[in-house]
Structure formats: C-alpha cells, structure tokens
N, C-alpha and C positions, 0 to 999 in steps of 0.2 A: 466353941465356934471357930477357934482359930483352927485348930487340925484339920478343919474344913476348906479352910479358905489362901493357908499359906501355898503358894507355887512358888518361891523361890526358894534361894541358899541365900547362906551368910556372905556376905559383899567381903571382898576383899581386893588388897591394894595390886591392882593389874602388872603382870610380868612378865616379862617375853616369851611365850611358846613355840614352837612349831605344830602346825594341821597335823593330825591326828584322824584316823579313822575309826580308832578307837572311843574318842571321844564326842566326833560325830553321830555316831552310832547308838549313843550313851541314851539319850532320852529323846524322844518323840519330837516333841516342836524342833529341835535341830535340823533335820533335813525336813521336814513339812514345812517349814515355816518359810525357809529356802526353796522349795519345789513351788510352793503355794504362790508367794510374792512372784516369783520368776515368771512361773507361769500368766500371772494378772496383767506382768509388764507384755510380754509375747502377746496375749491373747488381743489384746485391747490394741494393739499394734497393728496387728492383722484385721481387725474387726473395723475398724475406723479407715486405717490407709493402707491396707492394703487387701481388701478383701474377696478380689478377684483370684486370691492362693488356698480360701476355702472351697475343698470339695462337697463332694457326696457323699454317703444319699442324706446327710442333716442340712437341712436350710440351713442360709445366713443368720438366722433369728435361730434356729434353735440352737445350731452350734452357740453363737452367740450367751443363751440364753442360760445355757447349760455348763461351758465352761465357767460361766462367773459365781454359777450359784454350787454347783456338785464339783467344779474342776478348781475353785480359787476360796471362795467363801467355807462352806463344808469342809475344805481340805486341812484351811487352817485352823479351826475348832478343833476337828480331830487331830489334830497336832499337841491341842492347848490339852485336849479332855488327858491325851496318852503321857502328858505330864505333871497334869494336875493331880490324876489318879493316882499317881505313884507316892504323893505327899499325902494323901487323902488314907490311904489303904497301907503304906507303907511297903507295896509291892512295886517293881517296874515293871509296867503289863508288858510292853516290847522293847528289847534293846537288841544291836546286836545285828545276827544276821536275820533272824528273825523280822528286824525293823527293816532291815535293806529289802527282804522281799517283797513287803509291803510297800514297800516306795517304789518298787521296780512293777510292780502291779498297776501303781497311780501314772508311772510313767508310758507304760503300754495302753495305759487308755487314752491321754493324751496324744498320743500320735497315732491311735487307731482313728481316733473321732478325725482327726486330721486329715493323715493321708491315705487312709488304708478302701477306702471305698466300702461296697456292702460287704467283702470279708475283713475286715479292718473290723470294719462297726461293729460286727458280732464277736471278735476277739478283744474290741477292746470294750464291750458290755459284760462280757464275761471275768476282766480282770477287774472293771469298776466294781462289780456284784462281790466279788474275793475280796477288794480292798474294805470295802465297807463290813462286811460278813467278819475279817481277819480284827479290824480293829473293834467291832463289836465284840467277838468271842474274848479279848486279850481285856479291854473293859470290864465284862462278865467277871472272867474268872478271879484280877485281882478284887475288884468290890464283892465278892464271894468269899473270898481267903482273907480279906481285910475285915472280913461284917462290915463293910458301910454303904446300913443299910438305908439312910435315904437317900444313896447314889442310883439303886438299882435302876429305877428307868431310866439312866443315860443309856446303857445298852443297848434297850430297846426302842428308844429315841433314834441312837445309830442306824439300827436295822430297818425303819420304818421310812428314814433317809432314802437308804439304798433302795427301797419301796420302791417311794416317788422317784429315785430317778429310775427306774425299770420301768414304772408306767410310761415318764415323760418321752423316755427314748422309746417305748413304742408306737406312743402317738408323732412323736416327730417322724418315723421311719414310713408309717401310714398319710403323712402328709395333711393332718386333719390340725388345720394351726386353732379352732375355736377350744378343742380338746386337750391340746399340747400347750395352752394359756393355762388351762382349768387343771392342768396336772403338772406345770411348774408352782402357782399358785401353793397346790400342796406341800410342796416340798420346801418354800418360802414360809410359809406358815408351822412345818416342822423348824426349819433352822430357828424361826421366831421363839418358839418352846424352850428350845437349845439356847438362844441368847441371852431371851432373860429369864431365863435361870441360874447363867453364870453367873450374869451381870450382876442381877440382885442381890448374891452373893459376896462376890468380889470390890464391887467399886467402892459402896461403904467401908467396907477392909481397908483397900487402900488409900482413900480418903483419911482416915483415922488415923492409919500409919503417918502419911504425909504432913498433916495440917496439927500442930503443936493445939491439945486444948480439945479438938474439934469430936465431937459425941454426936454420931447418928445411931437413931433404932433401926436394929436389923427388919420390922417389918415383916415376921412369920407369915402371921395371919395376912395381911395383906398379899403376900407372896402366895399363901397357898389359893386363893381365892383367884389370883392372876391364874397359876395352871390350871386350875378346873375349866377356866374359861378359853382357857388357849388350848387345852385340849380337845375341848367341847367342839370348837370351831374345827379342828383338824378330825375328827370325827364325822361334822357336820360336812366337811368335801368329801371322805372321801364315801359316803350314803350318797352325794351329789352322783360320783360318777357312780357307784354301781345303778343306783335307778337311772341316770341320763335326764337328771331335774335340767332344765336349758336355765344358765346365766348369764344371756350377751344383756346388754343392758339396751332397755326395750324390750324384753321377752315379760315382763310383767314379775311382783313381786311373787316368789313360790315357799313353802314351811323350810325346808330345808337351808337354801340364801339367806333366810330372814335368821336362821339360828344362827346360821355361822355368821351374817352381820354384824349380828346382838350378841355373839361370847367378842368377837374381834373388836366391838366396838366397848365393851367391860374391858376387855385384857389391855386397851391401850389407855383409857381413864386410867385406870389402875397404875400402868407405868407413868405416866406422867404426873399423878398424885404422890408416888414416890418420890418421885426426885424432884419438888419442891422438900418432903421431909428431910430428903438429904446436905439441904442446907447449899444449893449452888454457889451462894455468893459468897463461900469460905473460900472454895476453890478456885473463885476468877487468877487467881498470880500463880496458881501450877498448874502450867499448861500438859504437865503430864494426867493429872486430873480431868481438869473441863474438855478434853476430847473424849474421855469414856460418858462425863455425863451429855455431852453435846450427839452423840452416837446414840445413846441412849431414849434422848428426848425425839429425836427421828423416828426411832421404830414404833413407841408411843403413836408421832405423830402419822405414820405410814402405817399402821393398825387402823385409826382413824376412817383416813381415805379408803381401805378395803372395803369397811364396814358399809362407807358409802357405795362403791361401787355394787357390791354383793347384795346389799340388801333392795337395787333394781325399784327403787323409789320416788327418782329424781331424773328431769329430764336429762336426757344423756347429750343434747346441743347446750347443755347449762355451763357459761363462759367457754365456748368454742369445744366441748366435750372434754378439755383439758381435764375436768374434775372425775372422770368419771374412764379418763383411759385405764386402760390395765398397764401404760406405761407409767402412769403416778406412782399409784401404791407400790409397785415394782422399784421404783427407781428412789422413793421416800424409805421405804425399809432396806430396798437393797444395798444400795451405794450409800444414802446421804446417814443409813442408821447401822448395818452390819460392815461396813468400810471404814468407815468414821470411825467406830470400836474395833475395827480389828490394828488398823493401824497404832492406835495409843495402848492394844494389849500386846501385841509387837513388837512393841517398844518396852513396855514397864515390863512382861514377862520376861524376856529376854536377856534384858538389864538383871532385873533378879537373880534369874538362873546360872547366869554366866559369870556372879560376882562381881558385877559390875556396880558403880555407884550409881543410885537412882536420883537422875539428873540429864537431864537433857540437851545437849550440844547444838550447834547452831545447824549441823545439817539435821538432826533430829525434827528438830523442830519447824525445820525450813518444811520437811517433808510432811507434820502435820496440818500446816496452811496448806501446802500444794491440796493435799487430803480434800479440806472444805473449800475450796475452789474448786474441784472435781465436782463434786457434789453438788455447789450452788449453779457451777454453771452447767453442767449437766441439767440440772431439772428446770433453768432457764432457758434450754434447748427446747422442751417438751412443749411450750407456747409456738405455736403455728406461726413462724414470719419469716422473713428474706434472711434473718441474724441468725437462726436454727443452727446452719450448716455448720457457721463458725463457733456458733460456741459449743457446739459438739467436738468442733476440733480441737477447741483450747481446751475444753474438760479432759478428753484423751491426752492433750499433752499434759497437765496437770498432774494427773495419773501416773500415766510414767514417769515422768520424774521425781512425784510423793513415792511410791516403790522402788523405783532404782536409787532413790538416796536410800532409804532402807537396806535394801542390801549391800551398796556400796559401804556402807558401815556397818552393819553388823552381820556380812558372811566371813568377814575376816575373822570374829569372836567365835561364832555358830562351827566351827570348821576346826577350833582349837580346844584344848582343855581350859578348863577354870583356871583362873591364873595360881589359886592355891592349892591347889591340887595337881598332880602326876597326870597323864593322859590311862587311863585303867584298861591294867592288862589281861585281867578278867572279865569277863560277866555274869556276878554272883544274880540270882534271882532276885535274894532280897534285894533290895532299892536304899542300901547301904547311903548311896551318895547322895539321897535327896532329905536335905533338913529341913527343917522350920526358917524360915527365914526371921531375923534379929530385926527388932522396930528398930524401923531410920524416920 
C-alpha cells in the first residue's frame, strides 16, 4: 500500500538556495500549485469586486463558474496527480520544458477566457482541450511503463474532465444557463470521482504517519463500492443530457435524476461512514490532519444535497428554496469540501516534497481558518437576507488571504531546489529524484 500512496521525499534540514528553473520545472505540483493558488486569488478578486473587468461572450456566472472548478480546483489535482504518479510508477510523467508548455497552455486559457473575446475564447478552449489531453496522455504513459495497474482510470478521469468542460463552454457560449448548470454539474461530479479517490487513499496514510499508535483500515471494499456509485451517477448525467431528461426542480421526478440521486446519494453515505472509521477524534490536535478530514466530510455532505436536488422530490420553496438551489450542492462540494482539502494537501504535499518538516507555522495555519471562514460564510451568504452581500464579501476576503498566505510562504520553497539536494541539471526520464517519503 505504501508505494501507492507515498508523494513526498525525505525531509531534510532546510538550506539556503537560490530559484532555480531547473528545479521549478522538476515535478508537476511546482508550478500548478503556483498557477492554481494565483489564479483562485485573481479570480475571486475580479468575481466579487471587481467584476465590471469580465468580458465576453462567458457570463459572469459562467466565467465565474468555470474558473473555479476547470481554472483553480482541476488545475490543482492535476498538479497532485503529475506528482503523485511519479512515486506511484516510478516515472516523472512531465518535467522540464515539456511541463513549461503545459503550463503555458493553462496560462493562454486563462487570459483567453478573460480578455480575448469570441477569438480569445476559441484559442483559449483549444489550449484548455491540449492542457487536459497533454497531462492525460503523460498520466497514461507513465502508469503504462510503471504497470500501475489500478491507476489506469486516472487518465481517463483526466480526459472526461476536459469533456465536461468542452460541453460547459459550449453551453455557456450558447447562453443556455439551465444546460450550462446541468454540464457544470458534470464536471463537479467527475472532480468528485477524482477526489475521493485520492483522498480515500491518502488521508488514512497520512493520518497513520502523523498520529504515534493510530491504526485505520484502508477500507477496499468500501472504496470500491463508493466508485461504482460515483460513476454510475456521472454516467447517469451524462444519458441526462444526450436524451435532454429536464432537471429544474419542479419538472417532476424522471428514471435517469432518480439514478444519478440514488448512486450520489450511496456515494456520500459511503464517504461519511468512512471517516467515522477513520477515527476523527485521534486527529482534533493536527491541524494538518482534521482539515483533510474536515474537507472530506463536506463532499460527503454536498453529495448528500445533489442527491436531493436531482432526485426532483421535494418541494423546491422548502426553507426558502435554500435546499434545493443548485447553488448549495455547488458551493457544499465545491468550496466548503474540494477547497477545504485542497488547501491542507497544499500544504502537507508540499511540505513533503520540498523536504520540509511536516509542521505547520503560524501563517500555515492562519491560512487553514481563513479556508473554513471562506466556506462557512460563503454558504451563510446562500440564505436570502439584507447580510448576503456582506458575507459574500467577507468570504472573498477570507479567501484571499487563506491563498496569498499560502503562497506568500511557499512560492519562495516551490521556486528553489530541496534544500538537500543540487538544483538538477539534467532531466533524466526516470523520476530518479522522487523517493518514498521516511515515517515522521
């Protein structure tokens, strides 16, 4: 199990380097993790205060809707996955300049969606389609040439991503917002697949690592039983749209919304019946801990609410429609369940990778509260009243500030070599420089 799940190196005692391009360049989450965070601070910037500087042809909602999940969320996964794989397979699927055109890809989309108008948007769907297609094919081949074979559907996880956002931006460009919900939707419920399956993975690991004594079962069975269901449901939209089943809620209950209700509503039981197994109340005193399982119990619970919405059941004025917006389940999985864990893998990967000791500092940690202030008050916004506007705006600021501590601290690491290690002046294929990380 471990050659599965270790993503860092051996920690060692921090040195003075100088930035290195070399070592920027080295592994995956380095510059995505930097582009990713950057970008989440910019966007949410613009989206909140100043959003008279978004153009066309993507509304404010899609823009919106799309950088956070394919421009910020997504980006950073595929950061984690193009580093994880490399421990996993013992290959480094991209380094190099290889990795820089891929980042230069992510970055032309980013400012296509932005400033470039209808020829903007069609150059920078074309470099988003390359970026996702680049980092699936470099996925592929190392878990090919590694045999690890029950990585394989990450690949095509990847690719089925880049799908849904190829649908989403075509409904957003057609201006059809009931269709451009029902095909971000998908693409939320792909990352979901993605998430916990890392997670599942990963958090007991580092749990174990952490906590002196502390034994959880890894939970196969259980795991396997969560994707059948989670895929069932991202199966069951995307039969949604090819027939055009209608999901506004009121449209009545139909076969296909009740499937994908009923796998979403198993796939979040399921996670939530995990992490009671995982023993939560070993990990209340590492706060590097209870933010993965805190992120965790989100997406469970934001699985949940889909299940309600989708499954078109329940009156939709039931407590002021709060229950039953598409901004709930949105904003319970998005922010308060895949932000929540990306922030605390962030941090613990990074830390790992970088040699660093796993330990968290005062602005570390300042930035995981900002994190679940984002989140609570965000979804405390989504209640209809005079207070909405503000705490929209204190969640944004919470936000930026949880991310710009983040890089304010670790793009100085991100940007230099390991402190025991040379900045490398090669780039051997094999993945020479990614070990097993040593229990701390």
């Amino acid at each position: 199990m471990s050659h599965l799940l270790n993503i860092e190196e051996k920690p060692a005692t921090p040195t003075p380097a100088g930035p290195s391009m070399a070592a920027f360049l080295a592994l995956g989450f380095r510059p995505l993790y930097i582009a990713g965070a950057s970008w989440a601070v910019i966007s949410i910037a613009l989206w909140i205060f100043a959003p008279q500087l978004l153009g066309q042809p993507l509304s404010l909602v899609a823009w919106h809707a799309h950088e956070m999940l394919w421009g910020f969320i997504i980006t950073i996964a595929i950061g984690f996955l193009l580093t994880a794989s490399a421990t996993w397979t013992g290959f480094n699927p991209l380094q190099g300049r290889p990795l820089a055109v891929l980042c230069i890809l992510w970055c032309i989309a980013r400012l296509g969606f932005l400033f470039g108008g209808l020829t903007g948007f069609w150059i920078a769907t074309a470099a988003e389609l390359l970026f996702f297609l680049g980092a699936a094919t470099a996925l592929a081949r190392v878990m090919i040439k590694g045999r690890s074979r029950r990585n394989y559907g990450l690949p095509a996880l990847i690719l089925a991503l880049g799908i849904a956002d190829c649908l989403f931006l075509m409904a957003a460009l057609d201006g059809n917002y009931v269709l451009l919900m029902e095909r971000f939707d998908l693409g939320l419920i792909g990352m979901a697949v993605v998430a916990l399956l890392i997670a599942r993975r990963v958090i007991p690991f580092f749990a174990m690592r952490m906590v002196q004594g502390l034994k959880i079962p890894m939970l196969t069975r259980s795991g396997h039983v969560q994707m059948v269901f989670s895929v069932l449901a991202l199966l069951a939209g995307v039969l949604v749209q090819i027939t055009g089943t209608p999901m506004t809620p009121g449209s009545g209950p139909h076969l296909l919304p009740l499937v994908m209700a009923g796998s979403l509503f198993v796939t979040g039981l399921i996670s939530l019946g995990q992490l009671l197994y995982w023993k939560p109340q070993a990990v209340l005193h590492k706060p590097m801990l209870w933010i993965l399982y805190l992120g965790y119990a989100f997406i469970g619970i934001g699985l949940l609410f889909a299940a309600w919405q989708f499954s078109n059941l329940f009156n939709p004025a039931l407590l002021n429609g709060v229950l039953v917006r598409s901004a709930t389940h949105v904003h319970l999985i998005g922010l308060a369940g895949f932000c929540i864990l990306i922030i605390g893998m962030l941090t613990r990967t990074a830390l790992g990778h970088l040699g660093r000791p796993l330990a968290l500092d005062r602005s570390m940690l300042a930035g995981h509260w900002l994190m679940v202030a984002a989140a609570v008050l965000r979804l405390a916004a989504l209640w209809p009243s005079a207070a909405s506007i503000h705490l929209l705006h204190l969640a944004a600021t919470a936000w930026i500030l949880s991310l710009g501590l983040y890089l304010w601290r670790f793009v100085p690491m991100l940007i230099r070599p390991r402190p025991d290690k040379p900045a490398p002046v090669s780039m051997p294929k094999k993945a020479a420089t990614v070990q097993p990380a040593q229990a701390r």
